[in-house]
KESE-879839 format. One record per residue (C-alpha): residue in three letters; x, y, z. Coordinates in steps of 0.05 Angstrom, whole numbers, padded with zeros to 5 digits, always signed. Each point is the difference from the previous one (the first is absolute). Example, Ala and Ser with C-alpha at 12.3 -4.5 7.8 and 13.67 -1.06 7.14 Angstrom:
! KESE-879839
ALA+00246-00090+00156 SER+00027+00069-00013 
! end
This chain:
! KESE-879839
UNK+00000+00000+00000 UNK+00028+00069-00012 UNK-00020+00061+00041 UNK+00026+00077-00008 UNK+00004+00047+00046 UNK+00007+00069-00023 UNK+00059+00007+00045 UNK+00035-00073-00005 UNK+00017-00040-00064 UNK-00036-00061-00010 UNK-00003-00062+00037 UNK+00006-00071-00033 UNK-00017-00058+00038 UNK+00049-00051+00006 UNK-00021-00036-00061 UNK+00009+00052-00054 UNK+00063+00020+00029 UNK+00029-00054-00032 UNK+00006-00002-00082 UNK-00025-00063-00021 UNK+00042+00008-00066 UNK+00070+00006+00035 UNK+00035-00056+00020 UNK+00016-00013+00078 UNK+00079-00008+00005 UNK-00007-00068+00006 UNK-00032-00009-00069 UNK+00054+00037-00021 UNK+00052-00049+00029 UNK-00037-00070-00014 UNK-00011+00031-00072 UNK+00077+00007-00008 UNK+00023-00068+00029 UNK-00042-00041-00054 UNK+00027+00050-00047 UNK+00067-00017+00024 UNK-00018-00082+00006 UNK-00021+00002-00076 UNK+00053+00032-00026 UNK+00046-00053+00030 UNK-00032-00055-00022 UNK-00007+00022-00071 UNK+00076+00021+00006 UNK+00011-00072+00018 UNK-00041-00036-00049 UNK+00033+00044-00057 UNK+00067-00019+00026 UNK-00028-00071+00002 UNK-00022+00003-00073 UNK+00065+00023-00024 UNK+00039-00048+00032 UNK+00023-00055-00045 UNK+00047-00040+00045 UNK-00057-00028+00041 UNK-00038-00064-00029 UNK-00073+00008-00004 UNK-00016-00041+00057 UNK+00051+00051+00042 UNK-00038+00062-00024 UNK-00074-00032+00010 UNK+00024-00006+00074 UNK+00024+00062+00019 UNK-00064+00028-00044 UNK-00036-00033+00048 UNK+00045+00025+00061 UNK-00012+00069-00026 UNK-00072+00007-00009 UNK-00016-00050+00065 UNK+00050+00042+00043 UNK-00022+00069-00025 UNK+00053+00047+00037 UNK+00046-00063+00035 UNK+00002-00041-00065 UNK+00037+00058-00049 UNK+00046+00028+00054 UNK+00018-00069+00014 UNK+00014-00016-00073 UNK+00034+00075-00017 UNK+00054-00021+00055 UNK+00005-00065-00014 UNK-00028-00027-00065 UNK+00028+00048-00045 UNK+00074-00028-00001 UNK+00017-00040-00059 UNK+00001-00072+00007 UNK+00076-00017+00008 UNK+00008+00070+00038 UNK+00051+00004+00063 UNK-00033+00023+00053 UNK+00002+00075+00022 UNK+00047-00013+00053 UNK+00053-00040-00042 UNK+00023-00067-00006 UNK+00024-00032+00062 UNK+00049-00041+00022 
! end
């Protein structure tokens, strides 16, 4: 309900103090986290797709890793499925 005074401005109930059509901060955040969650995985599976030192049965499974393990499953293969096959590890050889 809004009411004027002729001396005050006017008064909004709590209700239409808030705009409907603005996002709350949390929208806002949750929005950008599944931004951020897609983009990885599609990242991933386009790395996937251009990989061609993986046998199909190789790619099928981490396809499956990625899009079963939505934020876990491409971090997980983007530090440790993207070294070639044959690859030393990052820390060296040992001995």
């Amino acid at each position: 309900m809004i009411t004027a005074s002729a001396a005050g401005p006017l008064l909004l109930s709590a209700a239409e103090e808030h705009n409907i059509l603005l996002p709350a901060a949390y929208d806002i955040v949750w929005f950008l986290a599944l931004a951020v969650a897609a983009l990885l995985v599609v990242a991933t599976l386009l790395h996937l797709a251009r990989r061609k030192d993986l046998t199909s049965a190789e790619t099928a499974l981490w396809v499956l890793v990625v899009l079963l393990v939505p934020v876990v499953g491409p971090a997980v293969y983007l530090l440790i499925g993207r070294r070639p096959k044959g690859s030393p590890s990052p820390s060296g050889p040992r001995v």
